[in-house]
C-alpha positions as CSV (number, residue, x, y, z in Angstrom):
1,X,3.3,14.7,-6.1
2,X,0.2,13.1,-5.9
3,X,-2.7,11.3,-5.3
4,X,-2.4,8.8,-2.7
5,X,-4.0,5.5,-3.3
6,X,-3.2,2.3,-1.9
7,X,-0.5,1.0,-3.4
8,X,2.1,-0.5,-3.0
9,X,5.5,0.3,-2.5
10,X,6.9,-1.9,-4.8
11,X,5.6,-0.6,-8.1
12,X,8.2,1.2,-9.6
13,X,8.9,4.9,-9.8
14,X,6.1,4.8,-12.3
15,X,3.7,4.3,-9.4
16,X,4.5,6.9,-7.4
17,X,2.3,9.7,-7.0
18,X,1.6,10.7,-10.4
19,X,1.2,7.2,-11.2
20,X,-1.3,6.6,-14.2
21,X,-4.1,6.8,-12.6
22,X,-7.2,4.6,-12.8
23,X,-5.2,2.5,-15.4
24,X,-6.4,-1.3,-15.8
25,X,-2.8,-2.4,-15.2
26,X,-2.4,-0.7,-12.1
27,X,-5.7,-1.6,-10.8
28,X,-4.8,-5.5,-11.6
29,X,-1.8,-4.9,-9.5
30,X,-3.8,-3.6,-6.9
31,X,-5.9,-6.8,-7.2
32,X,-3.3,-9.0,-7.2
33,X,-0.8,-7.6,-4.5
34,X,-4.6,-8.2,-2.0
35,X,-4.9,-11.2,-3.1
36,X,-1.2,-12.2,-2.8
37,X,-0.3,-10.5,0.5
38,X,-4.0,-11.5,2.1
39,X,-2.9,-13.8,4.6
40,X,-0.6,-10.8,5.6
41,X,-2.4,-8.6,5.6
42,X,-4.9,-10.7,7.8
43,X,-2.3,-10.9,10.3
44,X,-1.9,-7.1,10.5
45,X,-5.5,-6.3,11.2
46,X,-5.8,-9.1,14.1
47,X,-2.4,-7.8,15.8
48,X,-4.3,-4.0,16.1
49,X,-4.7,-3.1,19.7
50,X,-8.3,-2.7,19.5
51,X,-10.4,-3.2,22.8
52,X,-13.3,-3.1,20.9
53,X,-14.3,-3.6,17.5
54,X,-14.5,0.0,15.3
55,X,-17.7,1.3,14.0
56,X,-16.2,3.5,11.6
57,X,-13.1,3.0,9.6
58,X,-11.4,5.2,7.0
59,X,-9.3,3.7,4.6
60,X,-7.0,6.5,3.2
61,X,-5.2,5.7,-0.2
62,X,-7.9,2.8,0.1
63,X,-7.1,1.8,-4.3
64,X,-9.4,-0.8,-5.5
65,X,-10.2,-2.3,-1.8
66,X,-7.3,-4.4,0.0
67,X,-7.1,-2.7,3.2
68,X,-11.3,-2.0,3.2
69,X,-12.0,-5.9,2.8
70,X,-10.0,-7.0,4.9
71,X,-10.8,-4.9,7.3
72,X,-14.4,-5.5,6.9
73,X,-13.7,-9.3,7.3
74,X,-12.0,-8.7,10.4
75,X,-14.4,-6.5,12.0
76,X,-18.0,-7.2,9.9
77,X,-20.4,-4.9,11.9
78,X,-17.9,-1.7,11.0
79,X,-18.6,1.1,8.3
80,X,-15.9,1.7,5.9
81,X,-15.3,5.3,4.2
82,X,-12.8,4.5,1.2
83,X,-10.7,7.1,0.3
84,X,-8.2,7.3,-3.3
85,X,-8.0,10.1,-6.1
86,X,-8.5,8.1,-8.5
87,X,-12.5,8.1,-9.6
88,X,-11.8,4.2,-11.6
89,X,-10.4,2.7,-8.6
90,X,-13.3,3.5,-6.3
91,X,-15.5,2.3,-8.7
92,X,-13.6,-0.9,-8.4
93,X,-14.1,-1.1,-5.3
94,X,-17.7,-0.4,-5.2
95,X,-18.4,-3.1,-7.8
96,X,-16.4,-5.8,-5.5
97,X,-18.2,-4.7,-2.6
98,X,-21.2,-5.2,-4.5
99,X,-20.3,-9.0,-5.2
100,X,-19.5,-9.4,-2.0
101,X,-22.9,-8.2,-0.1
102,X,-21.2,-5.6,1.4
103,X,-21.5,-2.1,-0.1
104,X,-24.1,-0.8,2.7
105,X,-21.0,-1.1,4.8
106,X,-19.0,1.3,2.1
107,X,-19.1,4.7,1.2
108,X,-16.3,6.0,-0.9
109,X,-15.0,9.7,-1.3
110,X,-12.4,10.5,-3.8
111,X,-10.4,13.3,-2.7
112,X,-6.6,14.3,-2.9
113,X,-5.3,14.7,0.3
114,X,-2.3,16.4,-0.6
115,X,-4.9,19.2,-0.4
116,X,-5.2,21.7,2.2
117,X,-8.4,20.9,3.6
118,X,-10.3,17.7,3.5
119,X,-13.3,16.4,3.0
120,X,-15.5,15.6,6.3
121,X,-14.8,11.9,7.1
122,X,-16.7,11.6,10.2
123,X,-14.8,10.7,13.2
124,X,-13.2,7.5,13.1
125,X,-12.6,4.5,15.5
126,X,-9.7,3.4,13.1
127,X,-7.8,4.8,10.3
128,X,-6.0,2.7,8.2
129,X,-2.9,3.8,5.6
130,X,-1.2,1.3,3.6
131,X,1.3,1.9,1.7
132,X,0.1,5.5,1.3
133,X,1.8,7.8,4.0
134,X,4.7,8.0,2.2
135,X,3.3,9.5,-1.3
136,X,1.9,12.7,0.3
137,X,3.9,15.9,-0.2
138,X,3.2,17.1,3.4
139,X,3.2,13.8,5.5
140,X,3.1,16.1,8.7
141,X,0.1,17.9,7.5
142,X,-1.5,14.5,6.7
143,X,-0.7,12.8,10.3
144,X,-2.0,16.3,11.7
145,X,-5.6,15.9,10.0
146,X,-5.8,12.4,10.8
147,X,-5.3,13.0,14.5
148,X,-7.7,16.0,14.3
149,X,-10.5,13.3,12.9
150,X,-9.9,10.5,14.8
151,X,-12.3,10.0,17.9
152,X,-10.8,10.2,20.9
153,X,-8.8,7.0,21.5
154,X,-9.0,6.3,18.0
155,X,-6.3,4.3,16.5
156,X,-4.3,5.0,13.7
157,X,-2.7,2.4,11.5
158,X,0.4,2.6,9.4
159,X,1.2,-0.1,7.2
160,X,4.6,0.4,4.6
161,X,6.5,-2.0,2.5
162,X,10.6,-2.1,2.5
163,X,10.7,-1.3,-1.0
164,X,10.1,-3.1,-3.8
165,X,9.3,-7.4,-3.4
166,X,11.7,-9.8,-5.3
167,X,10.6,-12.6,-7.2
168,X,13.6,-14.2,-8.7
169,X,16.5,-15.9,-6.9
170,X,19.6,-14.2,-6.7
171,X,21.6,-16.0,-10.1
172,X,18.8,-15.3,-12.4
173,X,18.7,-15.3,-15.4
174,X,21.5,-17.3,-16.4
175,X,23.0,-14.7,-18.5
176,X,22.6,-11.9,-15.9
177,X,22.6,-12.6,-12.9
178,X,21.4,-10.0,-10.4
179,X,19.0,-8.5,-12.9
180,X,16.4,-7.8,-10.3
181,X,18.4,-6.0,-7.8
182,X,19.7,-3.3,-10.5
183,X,16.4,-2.9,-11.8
184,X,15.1,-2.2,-8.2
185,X,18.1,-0.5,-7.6
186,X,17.2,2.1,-10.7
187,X,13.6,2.4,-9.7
188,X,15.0,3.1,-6.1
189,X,17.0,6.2,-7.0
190,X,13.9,7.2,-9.1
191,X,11.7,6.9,-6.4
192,X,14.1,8.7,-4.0
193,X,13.4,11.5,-6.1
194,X,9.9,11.9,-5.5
195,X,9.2,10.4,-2.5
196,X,11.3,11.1,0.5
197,X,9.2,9.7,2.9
198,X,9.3,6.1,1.5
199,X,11.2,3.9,3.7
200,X,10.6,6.3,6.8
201,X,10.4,5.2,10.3
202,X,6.6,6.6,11.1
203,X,7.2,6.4,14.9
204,X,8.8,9.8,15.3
205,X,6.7,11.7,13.2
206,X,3.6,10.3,15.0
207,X,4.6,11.2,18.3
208,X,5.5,14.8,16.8
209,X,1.3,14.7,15.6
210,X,0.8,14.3,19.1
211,X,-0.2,10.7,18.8
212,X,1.0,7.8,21.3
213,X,2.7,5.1,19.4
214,X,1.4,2.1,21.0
215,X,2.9,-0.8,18.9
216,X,5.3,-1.6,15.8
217,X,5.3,-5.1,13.9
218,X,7.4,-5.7,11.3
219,X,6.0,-9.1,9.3
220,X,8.6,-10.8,7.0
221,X,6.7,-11.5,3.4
222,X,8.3,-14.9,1.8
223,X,5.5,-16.8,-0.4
224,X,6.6,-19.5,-2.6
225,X,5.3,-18.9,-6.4
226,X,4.4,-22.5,-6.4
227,X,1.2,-21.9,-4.6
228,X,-0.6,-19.3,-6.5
229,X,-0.1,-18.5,-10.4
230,X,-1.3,-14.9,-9.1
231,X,2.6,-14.7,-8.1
232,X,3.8,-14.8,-11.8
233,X,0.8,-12.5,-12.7
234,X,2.1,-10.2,-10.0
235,X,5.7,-10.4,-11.0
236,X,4.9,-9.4,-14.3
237,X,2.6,-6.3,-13.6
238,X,5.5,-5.5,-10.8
239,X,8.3,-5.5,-13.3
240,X,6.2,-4.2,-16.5
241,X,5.7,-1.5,-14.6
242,X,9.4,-0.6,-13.5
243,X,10.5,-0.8,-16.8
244,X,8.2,1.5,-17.7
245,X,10.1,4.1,-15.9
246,X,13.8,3.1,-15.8
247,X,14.2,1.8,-18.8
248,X,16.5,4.4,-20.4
249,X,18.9,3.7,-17.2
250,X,19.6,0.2,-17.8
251,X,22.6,-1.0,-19.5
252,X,21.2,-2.8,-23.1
253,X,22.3,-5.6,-21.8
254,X,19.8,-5.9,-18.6
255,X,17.2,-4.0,-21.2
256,X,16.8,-7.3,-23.1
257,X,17.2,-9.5,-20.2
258,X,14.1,-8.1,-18.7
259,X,12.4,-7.7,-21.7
260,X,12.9,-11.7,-22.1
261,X,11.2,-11.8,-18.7
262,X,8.2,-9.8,-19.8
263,X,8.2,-11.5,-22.9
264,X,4.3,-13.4,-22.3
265,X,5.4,-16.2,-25.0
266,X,8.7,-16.6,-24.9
267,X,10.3,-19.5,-23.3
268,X,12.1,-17.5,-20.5
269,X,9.1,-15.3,-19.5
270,X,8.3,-15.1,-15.3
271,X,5.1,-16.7,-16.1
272,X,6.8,-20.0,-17.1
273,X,9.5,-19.6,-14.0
274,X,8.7,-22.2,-11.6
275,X,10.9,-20.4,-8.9
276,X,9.5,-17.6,-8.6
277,X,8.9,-15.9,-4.7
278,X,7.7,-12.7,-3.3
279,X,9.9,-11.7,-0.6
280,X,10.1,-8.6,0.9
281,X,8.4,-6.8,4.5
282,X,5.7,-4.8,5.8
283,X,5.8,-2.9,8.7
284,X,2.8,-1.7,10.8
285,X,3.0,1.4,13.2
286,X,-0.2,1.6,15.7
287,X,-0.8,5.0,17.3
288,X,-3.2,6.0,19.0
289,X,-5.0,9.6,19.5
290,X,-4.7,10.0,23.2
291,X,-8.4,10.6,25.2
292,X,-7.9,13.2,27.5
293,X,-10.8,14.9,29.8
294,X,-11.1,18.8,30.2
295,X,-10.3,19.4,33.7
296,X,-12.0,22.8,35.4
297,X,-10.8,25.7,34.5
298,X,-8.8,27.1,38.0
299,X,-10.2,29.5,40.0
């Protein structure tokens, strides 16, 4: 285990921690899952109970930039210290925050923090973890250093998916139905494997890192395909990706049923679907390191 980067849930056993790193295709998932789930994720960083707008954020698992922009749009006078592994996805990341006139406001580290000790990142107003908490070896070791850098009253933000999205509706294809759900059902047990902590309920092991949970917002995801052709792009990458890693698991059958799917010319690819959705949820733990004054040592 692993590297985390910001990724998402959904991306197959092959994604998880010793995903292929830095690779083009999971970087355009990256891209695409932002640019998909913005709105989303939007929502998430105006529901954060923030008295004040943070100074300084750190974006752990930060991949090529969703969580860091859209933080930044939401609070445009912060600093942003990106964190990932992965040396091509910060680089990304730079080069968008670059185009967007915003890269005095960025500073990126690349570290693995399923190290022991980690780098000096300041001490945060705010840090944000999406879809990264659940890919470290030692999640209690990880809550633990985040409380020890947070500012006093700093807040802490969790953000996981329920798994992987689904696209398709429930009868396709035609000639096997359910495809989707014993794909994801494959790359589920794979995952299981190698990443316990997916699908956790954060609140407990906050509290037990001495931090006060102060809020948790679970946000249904259910985007029609119509509206963006990004969808069918994301679909794609999504699935590509899954079979990548439980291919030898499905029954020959399914095998070329998805492969029909991926297929990029063939008349039954997800890029020519026209019923395509993304459906799935993201849930978003706030916790907060507690400010507590010294009081006088007792005579």
């Amino acid at each position: 285990m692993n590297r985390p980067h910001t990724h998402t849930a959904h991306q197959g056993a092959s994604h998880g921690h010793h995903h292929d790193q830095g690779t083009d295709g999971q970087a355009e998932i990256l891209d695409l899952d932002a640019e998909v789930l913005a709105e989303h994720t939007a929502s998430i960083t105006a529901w954060l109970p923030l008295p004040t707008g943070p100074r300084h954020i750190v974006d752990l698992g930060c991949g090529t930039g969703a969580g860091t922009f859209a933080l930044l749009d939401r609070f445009p006078d912060a600093h942003v210290t990106a964190v990932d592994s992965s040396a091509e996805h910060l680089q990304r990341l730079r080069t968008k925050a670059r185009a967007r006139g915003v890269e005095e406001h960025v500073r990126t580290v690349q570290a693995d923090l399923d190290e022991a000790v980690w780098p000096d990142l300041g001490s945060p107003d705010l840090v944000w973890a999406s879809a990264s908490m659940h890919h470290m070896a030692n999640p209690d070791h990880a809550l633990r250093a985040v409380h020890d850098a947070l500012a006093p009253g700093g807040l802490f933000a969790v953000v996981e998916l329920a798994g992987h999205p689904r696209f398709l509706p429930e009868d396709a294809p035609k000639d096997r139905p359910g495809l989707e759900e014993r794909v994801h059902a494959a790359a589920d047990r794979l995952q299981a494997e190698h990443m316990p902590h997916r699908g956790a309920d954060w609140g407990p092991m906050l509290a037990a890192a001495g931090f006060t949970v102060e809020g948790e917002r679970t946000i249904a995801v259910n985007i029609e395909g119509s509206r963006s052709e990004a969808i069918g792009l994301y679909a794609l990458g999504v699935l590509r990706r899954i079979r990548s890693a439980i291919a030898d698991t499905l029954s020959p059958e399914d095998l070329t049923a998805l492969d029909q799917l991926l297929d990029t010319s063939g008349p039954h690819g997800v890029l020519r679907r026209d019923d395509l959705t993304v459906r799935t949820e993201r849930t978003v733990w706030a916790a907060r390191r507690v400010s507590r004054e010294r009081r006088p040592p007792t005579r």
